[in-house]
C-alpha positions in Angstrom: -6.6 -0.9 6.9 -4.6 1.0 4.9 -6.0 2.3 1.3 -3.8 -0.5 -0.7 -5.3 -3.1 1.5 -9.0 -1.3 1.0 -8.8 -1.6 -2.6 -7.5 -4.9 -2.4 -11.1 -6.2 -0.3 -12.8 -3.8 -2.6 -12.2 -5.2 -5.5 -12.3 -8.6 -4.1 -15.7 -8.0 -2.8 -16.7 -6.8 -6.1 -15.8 -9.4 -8.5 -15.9 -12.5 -6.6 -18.4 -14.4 -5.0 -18.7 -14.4 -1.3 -18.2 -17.6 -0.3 -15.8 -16.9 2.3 -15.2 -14.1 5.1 -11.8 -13.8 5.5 -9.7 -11.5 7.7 -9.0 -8.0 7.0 -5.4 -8.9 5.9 -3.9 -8.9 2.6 -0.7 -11.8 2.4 1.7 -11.3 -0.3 4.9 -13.8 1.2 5.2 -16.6 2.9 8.7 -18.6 4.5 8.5 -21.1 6.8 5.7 -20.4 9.3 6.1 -16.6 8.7 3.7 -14.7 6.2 3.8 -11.0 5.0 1.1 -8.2 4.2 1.5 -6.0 1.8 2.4 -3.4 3.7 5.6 -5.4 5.4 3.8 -6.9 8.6 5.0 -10.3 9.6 2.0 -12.5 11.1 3.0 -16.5 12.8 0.9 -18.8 10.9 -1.4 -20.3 12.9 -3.7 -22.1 10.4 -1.3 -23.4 7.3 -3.8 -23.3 5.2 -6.4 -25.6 7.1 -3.4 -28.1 7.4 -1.9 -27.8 3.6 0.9 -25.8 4.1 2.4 -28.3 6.8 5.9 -28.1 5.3 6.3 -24.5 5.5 5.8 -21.9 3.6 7.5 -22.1 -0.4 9.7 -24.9 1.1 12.7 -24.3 -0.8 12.9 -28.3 -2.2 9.4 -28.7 -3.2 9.5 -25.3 -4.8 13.0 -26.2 -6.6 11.4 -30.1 -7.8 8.1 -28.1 -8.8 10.2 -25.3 -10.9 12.7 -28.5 -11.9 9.5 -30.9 -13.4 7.3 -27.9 -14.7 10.2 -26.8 -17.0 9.7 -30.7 -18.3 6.7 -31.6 -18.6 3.1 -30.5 -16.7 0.3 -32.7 -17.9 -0.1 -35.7 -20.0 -3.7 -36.6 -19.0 -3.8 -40.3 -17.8 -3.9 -41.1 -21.7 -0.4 -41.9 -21.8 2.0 -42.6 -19.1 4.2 -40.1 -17.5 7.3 -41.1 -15.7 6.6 -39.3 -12.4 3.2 -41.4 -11.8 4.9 -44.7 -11.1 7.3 -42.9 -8.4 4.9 -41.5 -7.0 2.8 -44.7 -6.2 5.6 -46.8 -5.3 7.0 -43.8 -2.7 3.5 -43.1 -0.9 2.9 -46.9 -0.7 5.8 -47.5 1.2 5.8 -44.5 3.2 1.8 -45.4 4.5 1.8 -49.4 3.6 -0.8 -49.0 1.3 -1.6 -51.4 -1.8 -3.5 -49.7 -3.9 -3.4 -45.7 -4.7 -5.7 -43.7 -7.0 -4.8 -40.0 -7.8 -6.7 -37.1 -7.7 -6.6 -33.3 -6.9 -8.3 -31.9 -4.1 -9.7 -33.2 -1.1 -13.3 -33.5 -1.8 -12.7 -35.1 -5.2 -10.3 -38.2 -3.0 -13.6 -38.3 -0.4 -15.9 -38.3 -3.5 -13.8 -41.5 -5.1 -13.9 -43.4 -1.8 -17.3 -43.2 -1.7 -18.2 -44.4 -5.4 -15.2 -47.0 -4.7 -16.7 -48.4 -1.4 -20.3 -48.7 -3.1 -18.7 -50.8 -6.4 -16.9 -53.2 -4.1 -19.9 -53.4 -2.0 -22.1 -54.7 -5.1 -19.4 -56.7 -6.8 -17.6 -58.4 -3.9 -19.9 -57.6 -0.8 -22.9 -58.5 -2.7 -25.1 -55.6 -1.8 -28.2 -55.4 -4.0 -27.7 -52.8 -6.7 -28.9 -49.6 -5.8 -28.9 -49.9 -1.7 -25.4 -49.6 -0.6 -25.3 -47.2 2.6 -22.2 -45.9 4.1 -22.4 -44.8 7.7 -21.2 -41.6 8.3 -20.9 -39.2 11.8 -22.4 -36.1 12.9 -20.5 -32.6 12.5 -18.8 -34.2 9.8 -16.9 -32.0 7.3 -15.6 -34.2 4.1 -15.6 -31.2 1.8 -18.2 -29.1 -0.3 -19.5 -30.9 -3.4 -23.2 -31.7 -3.7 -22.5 -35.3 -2.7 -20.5 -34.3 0.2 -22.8 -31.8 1.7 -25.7 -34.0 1.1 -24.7 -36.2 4.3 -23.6 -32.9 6.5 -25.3 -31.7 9.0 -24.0 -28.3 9.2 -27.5 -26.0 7.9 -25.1 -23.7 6.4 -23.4 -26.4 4.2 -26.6 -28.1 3.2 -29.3 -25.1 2.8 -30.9 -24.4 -0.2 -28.8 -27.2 -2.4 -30.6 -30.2 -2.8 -31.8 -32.4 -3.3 -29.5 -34.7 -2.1 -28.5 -38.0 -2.8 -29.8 -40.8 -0.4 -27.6 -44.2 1.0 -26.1 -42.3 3.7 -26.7 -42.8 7.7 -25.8 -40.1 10.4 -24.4 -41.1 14.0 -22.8 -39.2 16.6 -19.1 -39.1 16.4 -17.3 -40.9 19.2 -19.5 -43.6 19.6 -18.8 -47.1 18.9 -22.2 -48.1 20.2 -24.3 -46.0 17.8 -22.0 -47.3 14.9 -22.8 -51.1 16.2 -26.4 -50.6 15.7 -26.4 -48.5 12.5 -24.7 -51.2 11.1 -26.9 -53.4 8.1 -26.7 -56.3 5.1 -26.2 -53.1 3.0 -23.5 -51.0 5.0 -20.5 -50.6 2.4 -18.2 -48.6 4.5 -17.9 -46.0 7.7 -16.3 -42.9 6.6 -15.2 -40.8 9.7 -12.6 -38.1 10.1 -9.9 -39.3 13.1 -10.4 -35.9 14.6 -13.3 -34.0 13.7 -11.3 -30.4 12.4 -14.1 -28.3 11.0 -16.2 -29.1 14.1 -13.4 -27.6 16.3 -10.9 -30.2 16.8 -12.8 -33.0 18.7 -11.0 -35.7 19.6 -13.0 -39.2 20.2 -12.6 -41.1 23.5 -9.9 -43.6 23.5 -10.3 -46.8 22.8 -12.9 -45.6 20.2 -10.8 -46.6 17.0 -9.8 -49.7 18.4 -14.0 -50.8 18.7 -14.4 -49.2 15.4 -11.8 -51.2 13.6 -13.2 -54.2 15.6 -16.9 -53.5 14.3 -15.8 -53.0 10.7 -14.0 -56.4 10.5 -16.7 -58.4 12.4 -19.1 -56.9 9.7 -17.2 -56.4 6.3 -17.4 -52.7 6.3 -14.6 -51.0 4.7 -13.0 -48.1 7.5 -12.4 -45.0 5.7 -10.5 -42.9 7.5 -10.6 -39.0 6.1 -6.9 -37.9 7.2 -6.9 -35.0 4.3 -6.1 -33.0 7.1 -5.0 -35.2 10.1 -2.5 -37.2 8.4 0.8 -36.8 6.7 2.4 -35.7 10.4 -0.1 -33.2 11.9 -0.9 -34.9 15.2 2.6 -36.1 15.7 2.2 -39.4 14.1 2.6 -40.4 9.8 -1.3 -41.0 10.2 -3.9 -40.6 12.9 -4.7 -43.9 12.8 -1.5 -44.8 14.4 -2.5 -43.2 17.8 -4.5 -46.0 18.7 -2.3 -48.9 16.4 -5.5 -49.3 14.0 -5.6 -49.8 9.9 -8.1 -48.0 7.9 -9.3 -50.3 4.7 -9.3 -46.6 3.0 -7.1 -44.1 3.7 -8.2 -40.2 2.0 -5.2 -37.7 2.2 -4.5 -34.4 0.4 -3.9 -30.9 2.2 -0.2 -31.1 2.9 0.7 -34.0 0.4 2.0 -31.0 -1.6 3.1 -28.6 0.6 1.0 -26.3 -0.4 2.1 -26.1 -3.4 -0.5 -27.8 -5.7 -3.4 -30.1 -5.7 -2.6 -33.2 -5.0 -5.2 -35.8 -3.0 -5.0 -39.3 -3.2 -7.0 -42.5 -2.4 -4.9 -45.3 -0.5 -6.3 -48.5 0.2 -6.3 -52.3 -0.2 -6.4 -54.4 -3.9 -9.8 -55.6 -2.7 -11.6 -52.0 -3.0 -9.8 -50.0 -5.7 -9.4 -53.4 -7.5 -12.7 -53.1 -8.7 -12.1 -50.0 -10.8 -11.8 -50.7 -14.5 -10.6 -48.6 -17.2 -13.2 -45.8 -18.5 -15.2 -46.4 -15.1 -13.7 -43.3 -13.4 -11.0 -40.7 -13.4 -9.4 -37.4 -13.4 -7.9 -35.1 -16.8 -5.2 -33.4 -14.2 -5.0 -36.5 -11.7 -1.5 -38.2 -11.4 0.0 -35.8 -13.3 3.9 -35.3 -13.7 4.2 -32.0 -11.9 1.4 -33.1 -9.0 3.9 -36.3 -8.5 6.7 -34.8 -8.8 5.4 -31.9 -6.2 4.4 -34.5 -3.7 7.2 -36.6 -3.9 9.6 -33.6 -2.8 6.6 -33.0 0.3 6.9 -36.6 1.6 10.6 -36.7 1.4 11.0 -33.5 3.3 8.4 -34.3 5.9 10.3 -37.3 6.8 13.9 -36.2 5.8 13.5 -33.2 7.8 11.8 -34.7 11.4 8.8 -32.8 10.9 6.3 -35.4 12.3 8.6 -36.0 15.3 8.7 -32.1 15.5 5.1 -32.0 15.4 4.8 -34.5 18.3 6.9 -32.4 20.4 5.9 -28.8 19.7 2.4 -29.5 20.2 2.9 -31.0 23.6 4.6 -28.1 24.3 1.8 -25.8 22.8 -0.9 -27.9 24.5 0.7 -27.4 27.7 1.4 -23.8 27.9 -2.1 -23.2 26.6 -3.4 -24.8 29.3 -1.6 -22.9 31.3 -3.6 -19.9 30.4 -5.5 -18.4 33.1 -8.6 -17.0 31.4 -11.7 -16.4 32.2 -12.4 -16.5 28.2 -11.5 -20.2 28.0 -13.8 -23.2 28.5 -11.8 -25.8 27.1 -8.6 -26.2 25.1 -8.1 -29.5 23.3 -5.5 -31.0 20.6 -3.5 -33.5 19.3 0.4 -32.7 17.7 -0.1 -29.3 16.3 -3.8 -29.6 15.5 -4.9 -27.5 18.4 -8.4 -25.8 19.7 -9.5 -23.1 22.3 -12.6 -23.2 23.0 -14.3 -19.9 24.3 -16.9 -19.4 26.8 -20.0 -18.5 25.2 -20.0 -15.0 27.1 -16.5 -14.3 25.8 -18.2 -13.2 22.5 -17.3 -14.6 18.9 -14.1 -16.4 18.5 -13.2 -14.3 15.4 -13.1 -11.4 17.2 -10.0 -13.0 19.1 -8.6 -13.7 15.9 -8.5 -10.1 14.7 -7.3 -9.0 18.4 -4.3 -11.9 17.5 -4.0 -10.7 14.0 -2.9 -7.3 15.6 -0.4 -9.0 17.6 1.6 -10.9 15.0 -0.8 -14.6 14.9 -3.1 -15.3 12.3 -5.9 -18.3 13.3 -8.9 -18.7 12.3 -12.3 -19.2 14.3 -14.6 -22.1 13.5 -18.2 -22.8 14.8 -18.9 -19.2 16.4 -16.7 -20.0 19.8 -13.4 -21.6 18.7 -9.8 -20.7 17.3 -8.0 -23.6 15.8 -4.3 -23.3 16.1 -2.6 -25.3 13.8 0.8 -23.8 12.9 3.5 -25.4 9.8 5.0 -28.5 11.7 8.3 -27.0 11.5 7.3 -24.3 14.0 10.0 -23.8 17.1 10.0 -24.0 20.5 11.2 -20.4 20.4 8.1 -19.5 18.2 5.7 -21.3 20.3 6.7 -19.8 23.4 6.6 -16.4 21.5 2.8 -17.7 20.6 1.6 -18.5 23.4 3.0 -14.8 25.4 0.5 -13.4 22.5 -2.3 -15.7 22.7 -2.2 -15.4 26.9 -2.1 -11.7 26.1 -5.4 -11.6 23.9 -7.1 -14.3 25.6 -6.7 -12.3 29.3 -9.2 -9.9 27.5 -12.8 -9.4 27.5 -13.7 -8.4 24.0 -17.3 -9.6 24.4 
């Protein structure tokens, strides 16, 4: 690393906590699925910001309605109306057919509202004694990082050292319609499951799994909440996750690319019959539903459908999947995906994943490893065929190597 670069960990690693590990590389521009350094290197963007950046980088017309509403009007607090708010519901209703939509701003704040939403509909419409609502929730889960959240992981690193936790949460493995059947009580509320587990390494459940899920949930008044923060909104080549297997969540979570990248925005979708039960004062959000989160994610859904980025999506990840199973490598135990949520999964002699990722950083790619043996690939859904077939020569290239 160069010295600008040095003094730009340096300082970094002196001020700030550290939370995170990052790569050794500084980013300073971003367009389309390209990002700079600061020293001029172009890298392929192989993570979009764990899914957020799924328009591109600075799309030009999100960035032009963000500049356009902030030189109007930014916040209003939920006080007063704005006149973004009520475009904003009525567009994201009929682009995902939901009823009812509650605003919020990141991810974990949308996971944390389903969860207090589910439990007040299970004691005022379910009739679940007060105090002993349980949602059921699955194994290598990853729903976000606030006390509540981390409470039902099972990731040691998430949970150690800050609890105690809150209880009225049940843990079963993911993938398995069976163990959901018989964790199943009077008191269950809801199921909250991601469609593909991400954090975990991309793990896709069997088919036919969703379809016995939905089918449980009905049979038994549970409400399905389906956490698509970062597999909806066109990711794995559909609107929604759920659509790969022609299912309805009762609760749908999204955030991540709902703005482009360009602000937090995360909302709550669902039916009249669980957000219904939300009364004035009983919970909120000061920068929730704001004018210039709206207007942001307005401009991000129009452009993702405008633009054929979820049918681009669809097609450049088959074509990604494909070539990296093509890959002849002795590194490689498994490689797995959906759309352009992708996974290779290392052999555990091959060493640490995030070695692979620096070897790719030095190449042009930037990825990131997850769970010691696995890169996620996950690219801005308006990615090439061109690019992906320049990709893949680079990924073949580093993955050929032993750097065990």
């Amino acid at each position: 690393m160069s010295a600008s670069v040095i003094d730009f960990v340096a300082t970094e690693a002196r001020f700030g906590a550290h939370n995170y590990e990052p790569i050794g590389v500084v980013l300073s521009r971003g367009e389309g699925v390209w990002v700079w350094d600061t020293e001029g290197n172009r890298y392929l963007d192989c993570l979009s910001a764990y899914s957020a950046v799924s328009q591109g980088h600075c799309h030009p017309k999100i960035l032009a309605a963000m500049v356009e509403q902030a030189s109007r009007l930014t916040l209003t607090s939920r006080a007063f109306h704005n006149d973004q708010l009520a475009l904003f519901y009525e567009e994201i209703a009929a682009l995902t057919g939901s009823h009812k939509v509650l605003p919020m701003n990141s991810g974990a704040e949308a996971v944390e509202s389903a969860i207090k939403s589910v439990r007040k509909w299970g004691y005022e419409v379910k009739g679940v004694p007060d105090g002993q609502a349980e949602i059921i929730v699955c194994a290598d889960n990853f729903h976000g990082r606030t006390l509540g959240i981390v409470g039902f992981s099972t990731d040691p690193e998430t949970r150690g050292h800050f609890g105690p936790f809150a209880p009225g949460f049940r843990i079963i493995p993911f993938g398995d319609a069976a163990a959901l059947q018989e964790a199943i009580t009077p008191n269950t509320v809801a199921f909250l499951v991601e469609p593909i587990q991400g954090e975990a390494g991309v793990v896709i459940p069997p088919a036919g799994y969703f379809t016995k899920v939905r089918e449980l949930c009905t049979a038994n008044n549970v409400m399905l909440v389906l956490d698509e923060i970062q597999t909806g909104l066109g990711r794995t080549g559909k609107l929604l996750a759920e659509q790969h297997e022609g299912i309805e969540a009762d609760v749908t979570l999204l955030g991540k690319a709902l703005s482009g990248g360009f602000y937090p925005v995360s909302a709550v979708l669902s039916n009249n019959e669980v957000l219904g039960t939300l009364r004035p004062g009983q919970h909120g959000s000061t920068f929730g539903g704001n004018p210039l989160a709206c207007a942001v994610a307005r401009a991000a859904m129009r452009v993702l459908v405008e633009e054929g980025m979820i049918e681009n999506a669809a097609r450049q990840g088959e074509r990604f999947l494909s070539g990296l199973k093509d890959i002849r490598a002795n590194t490689i135990r498994e490689v797995r995906g959906r759309g352009l949520m992708l996974a290779i999964e290392l052999q555990p002699e091959a060493g640490r994943a995030r070695r692979y990722c620096e070897a790719l950083q030095a190449k042009g790619i930037l990825a990131k490893d997850t769970h010691e043996h696995t890169i996620r690939i996950a690219p801005p859904l308006v990615i090439t065929s061109d690019q992906v077939d320049w990709a893949l020569g680079r990924l073949a290239t580093t993955l050929t190597q032993d750097l065990s």
